[in-house]
C-alpha positions as CSV (number, residue, x, y, z in Angstrom):
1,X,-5.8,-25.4,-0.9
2,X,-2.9,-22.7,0.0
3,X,-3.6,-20.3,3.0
4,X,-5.1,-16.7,1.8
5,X,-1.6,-15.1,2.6
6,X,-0.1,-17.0,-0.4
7,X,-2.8,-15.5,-2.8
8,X,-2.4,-12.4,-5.1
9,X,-5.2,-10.7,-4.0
10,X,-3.7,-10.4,-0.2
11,X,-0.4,-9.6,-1.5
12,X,-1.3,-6.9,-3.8
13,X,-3.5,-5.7,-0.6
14,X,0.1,-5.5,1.1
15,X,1.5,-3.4,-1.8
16,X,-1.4,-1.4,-2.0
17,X,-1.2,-0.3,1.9
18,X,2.5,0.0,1.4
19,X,1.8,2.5,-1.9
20,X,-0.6,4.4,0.1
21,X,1.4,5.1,3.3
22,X,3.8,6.4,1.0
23,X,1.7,8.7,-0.4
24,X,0.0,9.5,2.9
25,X,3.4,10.1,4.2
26,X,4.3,12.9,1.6
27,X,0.9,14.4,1.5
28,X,-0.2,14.7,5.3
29,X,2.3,13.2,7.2
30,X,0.6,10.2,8.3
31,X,-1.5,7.6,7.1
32,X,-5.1,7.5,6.5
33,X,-7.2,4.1,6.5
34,X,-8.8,3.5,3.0
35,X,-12.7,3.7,2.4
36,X,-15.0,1.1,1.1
37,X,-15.0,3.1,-2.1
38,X,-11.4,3.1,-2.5
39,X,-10.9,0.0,-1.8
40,X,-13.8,-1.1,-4.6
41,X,-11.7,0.8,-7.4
42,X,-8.9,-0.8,-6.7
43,X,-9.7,-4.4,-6.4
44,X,-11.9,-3.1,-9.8
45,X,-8.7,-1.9,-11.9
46,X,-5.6,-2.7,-9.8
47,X,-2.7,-2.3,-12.4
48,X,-4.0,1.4,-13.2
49,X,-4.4,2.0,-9.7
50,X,-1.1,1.0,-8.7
51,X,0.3,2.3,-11.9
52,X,-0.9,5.7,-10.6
53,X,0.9,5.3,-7.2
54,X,3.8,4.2,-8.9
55,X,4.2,7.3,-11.5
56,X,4.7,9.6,-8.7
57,X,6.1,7.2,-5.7
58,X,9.9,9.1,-6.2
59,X,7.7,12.3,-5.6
60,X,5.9,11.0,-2.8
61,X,9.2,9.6,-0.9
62,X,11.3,13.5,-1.7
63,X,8.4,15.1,-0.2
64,X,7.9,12.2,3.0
65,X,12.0,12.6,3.6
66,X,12.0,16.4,3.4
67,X,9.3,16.4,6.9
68,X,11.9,14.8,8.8
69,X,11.8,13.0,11.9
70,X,9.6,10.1,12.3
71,X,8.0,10.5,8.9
72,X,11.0,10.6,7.0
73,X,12.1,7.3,8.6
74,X,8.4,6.0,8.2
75,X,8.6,6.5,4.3
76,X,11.8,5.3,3.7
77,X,10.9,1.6,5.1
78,X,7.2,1.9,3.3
79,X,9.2,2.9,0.0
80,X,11.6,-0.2,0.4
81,X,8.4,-2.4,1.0
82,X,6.6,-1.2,-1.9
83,X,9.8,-2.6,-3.5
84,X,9.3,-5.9,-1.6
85,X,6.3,-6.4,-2.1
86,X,6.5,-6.2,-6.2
87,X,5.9,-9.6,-7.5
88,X,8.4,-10.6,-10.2
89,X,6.2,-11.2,-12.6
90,X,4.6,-9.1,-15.0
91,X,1.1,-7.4,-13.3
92,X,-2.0,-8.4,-15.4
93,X,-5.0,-6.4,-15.0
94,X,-7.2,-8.3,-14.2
95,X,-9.7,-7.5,-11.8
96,X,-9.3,-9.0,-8.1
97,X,-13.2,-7.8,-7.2
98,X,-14.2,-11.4,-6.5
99,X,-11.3,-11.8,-4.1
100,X,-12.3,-8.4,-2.2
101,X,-12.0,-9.8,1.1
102,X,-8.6,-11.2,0.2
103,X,-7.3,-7.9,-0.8
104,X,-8.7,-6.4,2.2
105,X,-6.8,-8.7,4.9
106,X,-3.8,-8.6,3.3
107,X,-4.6,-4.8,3.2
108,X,-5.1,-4.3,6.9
109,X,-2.2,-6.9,8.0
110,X,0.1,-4.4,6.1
111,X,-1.4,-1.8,7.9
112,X,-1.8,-3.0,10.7
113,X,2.3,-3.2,10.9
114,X,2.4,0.0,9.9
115,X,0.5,1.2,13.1
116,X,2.5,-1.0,15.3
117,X,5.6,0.3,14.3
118,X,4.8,4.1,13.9
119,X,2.4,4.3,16.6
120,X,0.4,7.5,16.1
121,X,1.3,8.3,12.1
122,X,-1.2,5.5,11.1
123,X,-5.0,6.1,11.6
């Protein structure tokens, strides 16, 4: 049996705090932990919720860069992992809800790297 890092529910937990930092970079400046009920629709509908992030990601990094500073450099290494973390494969959408907790530790170990390297931009 492989270890719950190797699994697509924790990677696509990884992407999914690395698609939300963006975005929490361009709209407040900092990132915001996700709620249960976030976390529920995504693990529910993942490609449409990623698909979502994705459409305006370009957006999300202009507006991140054009704070400056800390947040700008924050958004620019977030942007290059959602890159990384892309599997090169085609995403299915298939639903990930029975691997919740999966998702969610590979969630949190995303962001908790996130908080240990921009100390006070990540709640």
């Amino acid at each position: 049996m492989g270890k719950v890092e190797d699994g697509k529910p924790y990677q696509w937990g990884r992407l999914y705090a690395a698609l939300r930092a963006v975005r929490g970079f361009a709209s407040a400046g900092r990132v915001v932990a996700v709620t249960d009920r976030e976390l529920r629709d995504t693990v529910s509908r993942p490609r449409s919720v990623f698909e979502g992030f994705l459409r305006t990601a370009g957006q999300d990094v202009f507006a991140a860069r054009q704070r400056g500073g800390p947040v700008a450099e924050a958004a620019a290494v977030a942007f290059a992992d959602v890159a990384r973390l892309i599997p090169p494969r085609r995403m299915d959408g298939d639903q990930i809800t029975p691997e919740v907790e999966h998702f969610r530790q590979g969630y949190e170990a995303q962001l908790a790297e996130y908080r240990k390297a921009w100390d006070g931009l990540v709640d």
